[in-house]
C-alpha positions as CSV (number, residue, x, y, z in Angstrom):
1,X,0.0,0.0,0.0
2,X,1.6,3.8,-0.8
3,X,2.0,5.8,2.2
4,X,-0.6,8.8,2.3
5,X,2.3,11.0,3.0
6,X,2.7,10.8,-1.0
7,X,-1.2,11.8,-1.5
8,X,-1.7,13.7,1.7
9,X,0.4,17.3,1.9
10,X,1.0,18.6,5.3
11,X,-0.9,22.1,4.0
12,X,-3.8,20.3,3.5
13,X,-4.0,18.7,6.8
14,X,-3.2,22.0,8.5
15,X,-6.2,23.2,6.7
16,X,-8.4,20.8,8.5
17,X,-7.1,20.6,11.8
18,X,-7.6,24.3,11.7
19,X,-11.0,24.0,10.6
20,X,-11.4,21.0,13.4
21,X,-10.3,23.5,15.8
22,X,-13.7,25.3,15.2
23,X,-16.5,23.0,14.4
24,X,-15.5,20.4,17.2
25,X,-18.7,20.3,19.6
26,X,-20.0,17.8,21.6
27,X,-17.8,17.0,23.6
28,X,-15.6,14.1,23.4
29,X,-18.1,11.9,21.6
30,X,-19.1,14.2,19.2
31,X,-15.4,14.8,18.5
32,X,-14.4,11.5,17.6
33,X,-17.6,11.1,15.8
34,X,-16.5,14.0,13.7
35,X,-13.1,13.1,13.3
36,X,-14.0,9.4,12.1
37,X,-16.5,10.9,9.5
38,X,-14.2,13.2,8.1
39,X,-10.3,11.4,8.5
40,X,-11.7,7.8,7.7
41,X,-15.2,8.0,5.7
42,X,-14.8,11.1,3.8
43,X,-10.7,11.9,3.2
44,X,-10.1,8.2,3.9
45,X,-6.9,9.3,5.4
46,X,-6.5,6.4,7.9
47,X,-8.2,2.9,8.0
48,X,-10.8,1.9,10.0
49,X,-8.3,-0.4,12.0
50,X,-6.0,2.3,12.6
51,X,-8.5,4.7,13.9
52,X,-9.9,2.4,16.3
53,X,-6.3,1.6,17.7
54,X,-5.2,5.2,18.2
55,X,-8.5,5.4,19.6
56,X,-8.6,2.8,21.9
57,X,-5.0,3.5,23.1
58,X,-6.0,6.9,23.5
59,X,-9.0,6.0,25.9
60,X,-6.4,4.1,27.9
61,X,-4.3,7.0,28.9
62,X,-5.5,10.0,31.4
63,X,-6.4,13.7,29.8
64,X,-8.9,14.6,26.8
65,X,-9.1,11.6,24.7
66,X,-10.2,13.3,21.7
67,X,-7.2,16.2,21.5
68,X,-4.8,12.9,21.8
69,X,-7.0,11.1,19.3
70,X,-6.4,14.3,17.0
71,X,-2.7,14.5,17.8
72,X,-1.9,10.7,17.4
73,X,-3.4,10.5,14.0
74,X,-1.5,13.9,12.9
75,X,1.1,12.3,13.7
76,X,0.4,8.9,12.2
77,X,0.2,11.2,9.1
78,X,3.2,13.7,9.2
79,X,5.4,12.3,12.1
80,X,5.8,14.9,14.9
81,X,5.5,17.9,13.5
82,X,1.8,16.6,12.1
83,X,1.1,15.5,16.1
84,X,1.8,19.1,17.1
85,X,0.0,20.8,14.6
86,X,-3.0,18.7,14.9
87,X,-3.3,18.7,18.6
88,X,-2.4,22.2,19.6
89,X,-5.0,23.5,16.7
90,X,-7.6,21.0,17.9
91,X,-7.3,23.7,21.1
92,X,-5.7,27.2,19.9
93,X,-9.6,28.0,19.0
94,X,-11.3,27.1,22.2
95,X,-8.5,28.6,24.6
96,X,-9.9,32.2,23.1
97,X,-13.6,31.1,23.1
98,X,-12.7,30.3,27.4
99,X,-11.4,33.3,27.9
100,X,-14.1,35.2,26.8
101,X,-16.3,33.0,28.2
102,X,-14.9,32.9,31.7
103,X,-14.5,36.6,31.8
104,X,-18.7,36.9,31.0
105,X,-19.1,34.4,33.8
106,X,-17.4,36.4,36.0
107,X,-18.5,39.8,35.2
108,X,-21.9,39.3,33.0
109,X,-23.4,36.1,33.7
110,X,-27.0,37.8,34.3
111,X,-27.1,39.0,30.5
112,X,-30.4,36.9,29.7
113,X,-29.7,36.8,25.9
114,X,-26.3,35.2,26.6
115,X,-28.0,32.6,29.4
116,X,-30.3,31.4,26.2
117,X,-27.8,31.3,23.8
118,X,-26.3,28.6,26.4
119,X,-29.6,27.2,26.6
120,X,-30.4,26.4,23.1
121,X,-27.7,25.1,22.4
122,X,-27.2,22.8,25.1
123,X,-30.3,20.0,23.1
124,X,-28.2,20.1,20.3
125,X,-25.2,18.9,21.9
126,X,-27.6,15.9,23.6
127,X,-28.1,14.9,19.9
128,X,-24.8,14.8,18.8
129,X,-23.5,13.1,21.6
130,X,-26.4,10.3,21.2
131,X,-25.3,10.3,17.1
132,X,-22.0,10.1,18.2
133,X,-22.9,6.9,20.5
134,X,-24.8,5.3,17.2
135,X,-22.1,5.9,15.0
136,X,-19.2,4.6,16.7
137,X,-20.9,1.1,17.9
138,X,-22.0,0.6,14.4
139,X,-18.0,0.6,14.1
140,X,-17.1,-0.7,17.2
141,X,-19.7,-3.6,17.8
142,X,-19.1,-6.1,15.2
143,X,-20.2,-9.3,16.7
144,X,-23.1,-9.9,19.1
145,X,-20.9,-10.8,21.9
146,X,-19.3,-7.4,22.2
147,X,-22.4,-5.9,22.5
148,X,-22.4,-7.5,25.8
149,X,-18.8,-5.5,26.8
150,X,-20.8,-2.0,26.2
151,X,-23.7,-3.5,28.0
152,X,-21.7,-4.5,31.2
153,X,-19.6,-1.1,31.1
154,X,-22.6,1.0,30.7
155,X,-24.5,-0.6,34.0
156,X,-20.9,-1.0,35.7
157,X,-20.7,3.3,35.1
158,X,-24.2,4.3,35.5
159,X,-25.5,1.8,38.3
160,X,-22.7,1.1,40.1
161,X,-20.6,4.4,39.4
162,X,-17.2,2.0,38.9
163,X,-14.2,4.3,38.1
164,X,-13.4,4.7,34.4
165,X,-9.7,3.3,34.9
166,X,-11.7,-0.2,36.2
167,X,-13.9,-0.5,33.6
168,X,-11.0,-0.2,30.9
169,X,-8.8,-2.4,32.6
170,X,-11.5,-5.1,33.1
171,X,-12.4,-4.8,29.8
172,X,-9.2,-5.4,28.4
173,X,-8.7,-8.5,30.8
174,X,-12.0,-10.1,29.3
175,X,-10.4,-9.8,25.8
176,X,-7.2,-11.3,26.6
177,X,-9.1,-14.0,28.0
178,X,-11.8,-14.3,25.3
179,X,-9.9,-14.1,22.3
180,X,-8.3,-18.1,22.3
181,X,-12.3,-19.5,23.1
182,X,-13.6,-16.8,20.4
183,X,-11.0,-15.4,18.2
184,X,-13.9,-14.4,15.5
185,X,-14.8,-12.4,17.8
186,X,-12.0,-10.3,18.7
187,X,-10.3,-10.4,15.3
188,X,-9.4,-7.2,13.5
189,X,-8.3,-8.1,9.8
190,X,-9.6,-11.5,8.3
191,X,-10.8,-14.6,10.2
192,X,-10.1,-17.8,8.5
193,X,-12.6,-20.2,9.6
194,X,-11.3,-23.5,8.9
195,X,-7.9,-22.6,10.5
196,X,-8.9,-20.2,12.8
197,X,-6.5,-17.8,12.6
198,X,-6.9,-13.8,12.3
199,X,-5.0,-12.4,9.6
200,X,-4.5,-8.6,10.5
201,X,-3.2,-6.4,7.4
202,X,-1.2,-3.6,9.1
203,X,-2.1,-0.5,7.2
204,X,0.8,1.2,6.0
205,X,1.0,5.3,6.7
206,X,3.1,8.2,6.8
207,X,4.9,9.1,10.5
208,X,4.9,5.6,11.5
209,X,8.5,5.2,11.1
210,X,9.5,8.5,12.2
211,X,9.9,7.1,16.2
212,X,11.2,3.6,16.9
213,X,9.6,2.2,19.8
214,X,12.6,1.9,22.2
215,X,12.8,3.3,26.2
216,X,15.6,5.5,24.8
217,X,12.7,7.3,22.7
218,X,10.9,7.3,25.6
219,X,13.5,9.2,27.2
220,X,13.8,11.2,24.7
221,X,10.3,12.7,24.7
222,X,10.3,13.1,28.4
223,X,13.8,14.7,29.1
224,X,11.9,17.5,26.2
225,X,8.3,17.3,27.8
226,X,9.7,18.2,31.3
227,X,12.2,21.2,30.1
228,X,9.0,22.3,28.4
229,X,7.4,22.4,31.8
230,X,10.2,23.9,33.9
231,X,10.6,26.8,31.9
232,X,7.2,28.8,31.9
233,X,7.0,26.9,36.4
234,X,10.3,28.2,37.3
235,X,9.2,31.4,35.8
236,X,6.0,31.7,37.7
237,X,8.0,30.0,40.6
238,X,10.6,33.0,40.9
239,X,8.0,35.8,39.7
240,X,5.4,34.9,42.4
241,X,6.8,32.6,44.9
242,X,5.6,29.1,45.5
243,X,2.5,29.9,47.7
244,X,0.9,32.0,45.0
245,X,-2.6,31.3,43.2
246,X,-0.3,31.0,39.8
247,X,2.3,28.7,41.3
248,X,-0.2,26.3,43.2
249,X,-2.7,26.5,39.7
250,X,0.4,25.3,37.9
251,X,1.3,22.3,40.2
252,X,-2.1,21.5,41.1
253,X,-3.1,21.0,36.7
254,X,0.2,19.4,36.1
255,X,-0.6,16.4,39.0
256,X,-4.0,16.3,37.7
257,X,-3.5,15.8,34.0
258,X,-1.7,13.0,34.8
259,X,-4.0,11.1,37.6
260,X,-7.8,11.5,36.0
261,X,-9.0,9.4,33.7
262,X,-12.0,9.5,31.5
263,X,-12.2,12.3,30.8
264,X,-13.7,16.1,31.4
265,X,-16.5,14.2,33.4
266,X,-14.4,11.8,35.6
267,X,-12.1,15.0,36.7
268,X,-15.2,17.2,37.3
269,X,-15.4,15.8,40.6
270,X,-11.9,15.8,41.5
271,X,-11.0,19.2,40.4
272,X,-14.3,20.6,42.2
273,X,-13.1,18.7,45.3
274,X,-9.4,20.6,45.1
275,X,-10.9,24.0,44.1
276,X,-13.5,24.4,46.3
277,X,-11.2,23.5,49.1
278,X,-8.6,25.8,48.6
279,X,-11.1,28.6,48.1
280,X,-10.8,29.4,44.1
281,X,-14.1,29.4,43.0
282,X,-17.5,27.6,44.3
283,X,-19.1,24.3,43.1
284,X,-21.9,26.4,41.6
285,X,-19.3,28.3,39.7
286,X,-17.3,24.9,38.2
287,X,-21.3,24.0,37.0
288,X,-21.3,26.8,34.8
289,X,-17.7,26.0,34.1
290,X,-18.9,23.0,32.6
291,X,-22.1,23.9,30.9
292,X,-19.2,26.9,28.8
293,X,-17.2,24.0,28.3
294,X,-20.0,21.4,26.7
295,X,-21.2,24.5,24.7
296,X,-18.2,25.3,22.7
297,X,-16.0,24.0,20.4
298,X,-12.6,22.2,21.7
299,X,-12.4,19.1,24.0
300,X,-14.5,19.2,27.2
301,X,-11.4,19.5,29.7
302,X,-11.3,22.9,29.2
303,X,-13.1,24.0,32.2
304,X,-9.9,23.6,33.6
305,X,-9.0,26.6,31.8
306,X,-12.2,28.2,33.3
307,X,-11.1,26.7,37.1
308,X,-7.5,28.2,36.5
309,X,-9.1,31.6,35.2
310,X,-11.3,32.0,37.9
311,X,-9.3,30.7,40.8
312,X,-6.5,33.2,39.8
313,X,-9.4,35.8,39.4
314,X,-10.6,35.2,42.6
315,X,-7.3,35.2,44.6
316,X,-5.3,37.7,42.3
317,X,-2.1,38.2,44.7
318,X,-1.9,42.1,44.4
319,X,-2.4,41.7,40.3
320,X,-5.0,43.1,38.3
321,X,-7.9,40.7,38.5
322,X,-8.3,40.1,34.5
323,X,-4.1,39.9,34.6
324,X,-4.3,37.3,36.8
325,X,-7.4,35.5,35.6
326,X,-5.2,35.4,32.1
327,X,-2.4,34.2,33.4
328,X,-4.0,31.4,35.6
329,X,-6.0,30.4,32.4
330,X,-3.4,29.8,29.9
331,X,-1.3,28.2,32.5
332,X,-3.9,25.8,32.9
333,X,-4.0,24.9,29.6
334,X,-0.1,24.7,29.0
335,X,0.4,22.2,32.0
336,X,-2.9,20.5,31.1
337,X,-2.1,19.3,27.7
338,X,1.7,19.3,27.4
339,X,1.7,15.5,28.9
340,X,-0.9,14.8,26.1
341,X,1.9,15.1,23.6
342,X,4.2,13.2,25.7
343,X,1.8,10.1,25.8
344,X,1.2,9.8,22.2
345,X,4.9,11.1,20.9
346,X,6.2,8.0,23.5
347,X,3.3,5.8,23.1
348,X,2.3,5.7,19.6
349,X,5.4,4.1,18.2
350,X,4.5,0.9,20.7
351,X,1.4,0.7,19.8
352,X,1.7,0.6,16.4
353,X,4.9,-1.6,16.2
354,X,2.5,-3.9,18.0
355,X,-0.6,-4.0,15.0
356,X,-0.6,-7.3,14.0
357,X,-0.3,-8.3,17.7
358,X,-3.6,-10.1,17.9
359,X,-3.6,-10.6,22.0
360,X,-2.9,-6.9,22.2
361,X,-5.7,-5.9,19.2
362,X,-8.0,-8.7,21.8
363,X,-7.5,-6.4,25.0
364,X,-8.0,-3.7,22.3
365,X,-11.6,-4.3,20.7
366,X,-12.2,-5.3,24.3
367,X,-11.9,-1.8,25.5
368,X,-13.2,0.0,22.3
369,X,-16.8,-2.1,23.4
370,X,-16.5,-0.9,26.6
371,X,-15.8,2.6,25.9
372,X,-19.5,2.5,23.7
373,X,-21.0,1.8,26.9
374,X,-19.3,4.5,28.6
375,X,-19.8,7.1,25.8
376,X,-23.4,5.6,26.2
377,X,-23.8,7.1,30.2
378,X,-22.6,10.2,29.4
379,X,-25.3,10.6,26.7
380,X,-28.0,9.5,29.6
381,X,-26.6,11.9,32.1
382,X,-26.1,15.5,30.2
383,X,-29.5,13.9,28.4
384,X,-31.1,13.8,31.5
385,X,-29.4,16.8,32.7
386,X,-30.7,18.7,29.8
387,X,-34.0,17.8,29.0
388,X,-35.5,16.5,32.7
389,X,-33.8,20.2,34.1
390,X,-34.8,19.6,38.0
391,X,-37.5,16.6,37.5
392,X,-39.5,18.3,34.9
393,X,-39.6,17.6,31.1
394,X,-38.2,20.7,29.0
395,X,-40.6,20.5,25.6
396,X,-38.2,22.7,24.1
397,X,-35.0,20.9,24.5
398,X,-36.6,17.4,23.6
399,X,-38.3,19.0,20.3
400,X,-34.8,20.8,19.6
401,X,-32.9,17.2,20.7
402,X,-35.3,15.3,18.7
403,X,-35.0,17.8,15.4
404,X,-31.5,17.8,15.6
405,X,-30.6,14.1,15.8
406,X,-33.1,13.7,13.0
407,X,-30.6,16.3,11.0
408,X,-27.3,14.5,12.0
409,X,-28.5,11.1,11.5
410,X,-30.8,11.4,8.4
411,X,-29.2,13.8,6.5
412,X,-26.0,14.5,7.7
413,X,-26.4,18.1,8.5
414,X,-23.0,19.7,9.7
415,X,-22.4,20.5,13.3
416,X,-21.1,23.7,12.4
417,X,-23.8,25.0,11.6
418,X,-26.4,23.1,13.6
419,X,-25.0,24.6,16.9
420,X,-25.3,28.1,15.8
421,X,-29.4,27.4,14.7
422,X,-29.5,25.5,18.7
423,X,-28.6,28.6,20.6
424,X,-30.9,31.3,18.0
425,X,-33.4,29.0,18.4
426,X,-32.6,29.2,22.9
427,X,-33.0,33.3,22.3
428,X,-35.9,33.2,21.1
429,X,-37.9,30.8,22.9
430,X,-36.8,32.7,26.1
431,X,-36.8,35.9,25.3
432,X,-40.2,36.1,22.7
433,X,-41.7,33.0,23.6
């Protein structure tokens, strides 16, 4: 097979990772759903296969799965340079949309026209996350038994509220141990019945070779990842001294990027916890956080950006508030998503080295059924959230929720544009009808 490298040039990737950068709602369901329509079904960029390894690999690892889904396949196609570019533009956009954001939270939340903008589009988010859900377990569930993987993680998350990290691990375990009883099951390239053996054809793309998987690689990546960090926390370490809001926001993000996983919704809880303790902002406060962050284009982890804005804003240290508020924003995001690069610039070379590795694709397919299930809950919860608003049903968000997955699914109506309809629509059922 000719590498896309030859077919794909890196202008023309650039061009729609920028354009990513803008139309990415729905959180981190909607995001992959996007990025599978566009990178694998339209362009045909990647395979099939290969999307659903970076993606399971990526759900493995703590932080925004769908930036390090965007940066691992950038750099599948244009080595390390294409990783950078497509994961720091997957968030340039939404770092600007935050600030703005926070800064309206802080100072103008009462405007009612900006409250229904919010509201409107909030249903048409619930669709795209529940498109997103149908979409990728068309994909992901191949065989009946694996419906029984999303089935299991769903109650496990919903009923039983088992930590993210459990569910993947588990998941994994049961296929490692299912794929010598059922290898049909669990096989990613072609199953040969008579022999039963799973022939997996390893797609061949550009950047794979760029890294050889090797612990000096590893290395490597780190020794740059962590000069990265020191630079810009020594700065704010001599500048403000280690007991200031900036110094504590930097330490606090850097520990937390790498201990939460599954996402924006797995470290809600856990950052509210921190914050709320040390007196940055309230839990009503990291609420509206969220609701910014679901409502806006980037990945959902960026109300940490909000937390970090309005923890500095709230505990300035003699600076201007806004200064601060800046400041402790885009130190957020730095320490936040710099150890996304280093998991998929030290990762990625493994995991691919390892493609025809048909215990490891097992675990794999295991964890990508799972994941549907998981994907699945937080489609019930912002549903619920969204359209049963304090135990009563909103008739405008189901009709809008309804509407809109009607658009997605029967005639593929871009999210682009959708979202800007949901929150005109939000005006003006508040404010004229």
């Amino acid at each position: 097979m000719k590498p896309l490298a030859t077919t794909i040039p890196f202008k023309e990737a650039l061009r729609f990772w920028t354009k990513l950068g803008f139309i990415s709602f729905g959180g981190p369901a909607g995001q992959i759903a996007i990025m599978h329509q566009e990178v694998v079904e339209r362009r045909k960029w990647i395979g099939e296969n290969q999307f659903l390894r970076a993606l399971n690999f990526c759900m493995l690892l703590p932080g925004p799965e769908a930036q390090q889904l965007a940066t691992y396949i950038g750099w599948r196609l244009h080595g390390t340079w294409g990783g950078i570019a497509a994961g720091s533009l997957f968030v340039i956009p939404s770092i600007f949309v935050m600030l703005l954001l926070s800064y309206l939270a802080v100072a103008h939340i009462d405007i009612p026209a900006v409250a229904a903008a919010f509201y409107g589009i909030q249903p048409v988010v619930v669709a795209v996350v529940v498109e997103a859900v149908l979409r990728i377990g068309k994909k992901a569930l191949k065989h009946k038994f694996l419906y029984g993987f999303a089935a299991l993680a769903f109650v496990a998350i919903f009923v039983f509220k088992v930590p993210f990290p459990y569910i993947v691990a588990a998941a994994a375990l049961g296929g490692l141990l299912m794929q010598r009883p059922m290898p049909e099951v669990f096989c990613k390239g072609r199953f040969d019945p008579q022999s039963r053996e799973c022939r997996i054809e390893v797609e061949s793309t550009a950047g794979q070779n760029n890294a050889r998987p090797s612990i000096g690689h590893v290395v490597k990546v780190f020794a740059v990842c962590l000069v990265l960090w020191v630079i810009p926390m020594g700065a704010i370490w001599m500048w403000r001294g280690g007991g200031d809001t900036l110094t504590q926001i930097g330490l606090f993000f850097t520990k937390a990027a790498f201990v939460t996983f599954g996402g924006a919704y797995a470290v809600l809880s856990y950052i509210t916890d921190v914050a709320v303790s040390r007196g940055w902002l309230s839990t009503q406060q990291m609420l509206i956080g969220l609701g910014l962050a679901e409502s806006t284009p980037g990945p959902l982890i960026m109300v940490t950006q909000y937390a970090g804005f309005l923890a500095a804003w709230n505990l300035p240290g003699g600076l201007n508030p806004l200064t601060a508020g800046i400041f402790g924003a885009l130190l957020t995001t730095y320490v936040t998503f710099l150890p996304c690069f280093f998991f998929i610039f030290a990762g990625a070379p493994f995991i691919e080295a390892m493609a025809g590795n048909q215990r490891l694709q097992a675990a794999l397919t295991g964890v990508t059924a799972a994941v549907v299930g998981v994907i699945l809950n937080l489609a019930v919860w912002f549903g619920h959230k969204v359209i049963l608003p304090n135990g009563g049903v909103d008739i405008f968000a189901v009709v809008s929720a309804v509407v809109s997955l009607v658009l997605l699914q029967k005639f593929h109506f871009p999210i682009h544009y959708l979202v800007p309809i949901g929150a005109v629509a939000g005006v003006i059922w508040k404010l004229f009808v």
